[in-house]
N, C-alpha and C positions, 0 to 999 in steps of 0.2 A: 315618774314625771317625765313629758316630754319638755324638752326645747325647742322652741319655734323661732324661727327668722322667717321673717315676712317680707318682699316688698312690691310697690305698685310701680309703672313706667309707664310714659306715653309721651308719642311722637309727634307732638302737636296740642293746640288746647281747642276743642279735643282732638282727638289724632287716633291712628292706630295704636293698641294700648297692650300692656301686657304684664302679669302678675307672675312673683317667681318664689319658693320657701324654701326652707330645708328644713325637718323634724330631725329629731337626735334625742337617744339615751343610753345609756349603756352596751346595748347590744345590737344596736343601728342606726344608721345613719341614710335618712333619706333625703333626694331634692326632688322639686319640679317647678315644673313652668306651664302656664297657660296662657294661648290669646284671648283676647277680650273683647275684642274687636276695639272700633271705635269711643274712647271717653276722654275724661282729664286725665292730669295724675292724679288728684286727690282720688277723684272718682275709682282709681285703679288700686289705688293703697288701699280703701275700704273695701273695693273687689276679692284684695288678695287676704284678707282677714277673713272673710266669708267664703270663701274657696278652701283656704287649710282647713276652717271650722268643719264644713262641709267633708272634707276628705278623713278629716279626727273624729268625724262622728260614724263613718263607715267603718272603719278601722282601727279606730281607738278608743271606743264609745265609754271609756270608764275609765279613762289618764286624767291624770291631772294636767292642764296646760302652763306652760308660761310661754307667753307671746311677746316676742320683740319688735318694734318698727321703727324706723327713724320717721316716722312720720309722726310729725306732733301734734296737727290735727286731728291723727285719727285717734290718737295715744288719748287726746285731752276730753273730746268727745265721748268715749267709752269710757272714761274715768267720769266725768260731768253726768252721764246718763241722760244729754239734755241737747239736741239741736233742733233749733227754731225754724230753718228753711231744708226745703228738698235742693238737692236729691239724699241729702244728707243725713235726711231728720228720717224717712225710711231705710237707709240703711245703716243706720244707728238701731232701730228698731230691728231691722234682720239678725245684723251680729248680736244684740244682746239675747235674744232668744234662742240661736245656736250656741252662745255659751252656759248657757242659762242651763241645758242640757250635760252639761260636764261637771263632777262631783266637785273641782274647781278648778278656774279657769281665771289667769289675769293679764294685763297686759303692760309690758314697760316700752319705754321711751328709750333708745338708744344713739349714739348719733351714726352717721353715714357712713364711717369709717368701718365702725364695727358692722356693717351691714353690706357689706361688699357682694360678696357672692349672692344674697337672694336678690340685687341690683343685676346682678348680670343677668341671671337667670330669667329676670323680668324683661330685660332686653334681648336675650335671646330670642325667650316668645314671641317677640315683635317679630322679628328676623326672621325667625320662622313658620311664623302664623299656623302653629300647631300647637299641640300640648307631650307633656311626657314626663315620666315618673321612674326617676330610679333608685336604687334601693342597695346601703351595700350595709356590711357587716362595721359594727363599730372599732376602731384598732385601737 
């Protein structure tokens, strides 16, 4: 089973934006970060759920997930299986179909504090208007 932390950031509503994770289990520990260019935060928290899905389905096509966000919109959403307005209501429909793909897949609610480092990492992105994935051994 992996562990996922996930989260979204943006510089503005909308503003330069940027998504940051870290995966982990037993025998590794990975983070990264992505720009996103220009969205909300919402828009960027859902971003960064479909970006890990996205990178878990190249490289981990057959883990099981547990996904964490302090974002509780996106948390309640994907538990609801149900948003009424865009941009939301399709990418409700993205994520569930990338998890859909995973033998199982779920997602908890966390708060901010415990979500520190994929915070940064989102912020970084911004900072640095690149992406980047590193990978270390689990201790």
């Amino acid at each position: 089973m992996l562990e996922i932390y996930i989260d979204g950031a943006s510089a503005g509503y909308p503003g330069p934006s940027g998504i940051g994770f870290t995966i982990k289990n037993a025998k590794m520990h990975l983070e990264g970060y992505a720009y996103i260019g220009l969205s909300t935060n919402h828009q960027a928290e859902f971003q960064a759920l479909i970006h890990v899905l996205d990178y878990c389905q190249t490289h981990f096509p057959n883990e099981i997930l547990s996904i964490r966000s302090d974002s509780k919109l996106v948390v309640d959403v994907i538990d609801k299986g149900y948003y009424k307005k865009e941009p939301f209501q399709s990418l409700l429909i993205e994520a569930q179909t990338k998890m859909d793909s995973f033998p199982y897949c779920f997602i908890k609610w966390i708060p901010e504090q415990h979500n520190k480092h994929a915070d940064r990492l989102a912020r970084q992105a911004i900072q640095a208007k690149s992406q980047s994935v590193n990978k270390y051994p689990s201790v």
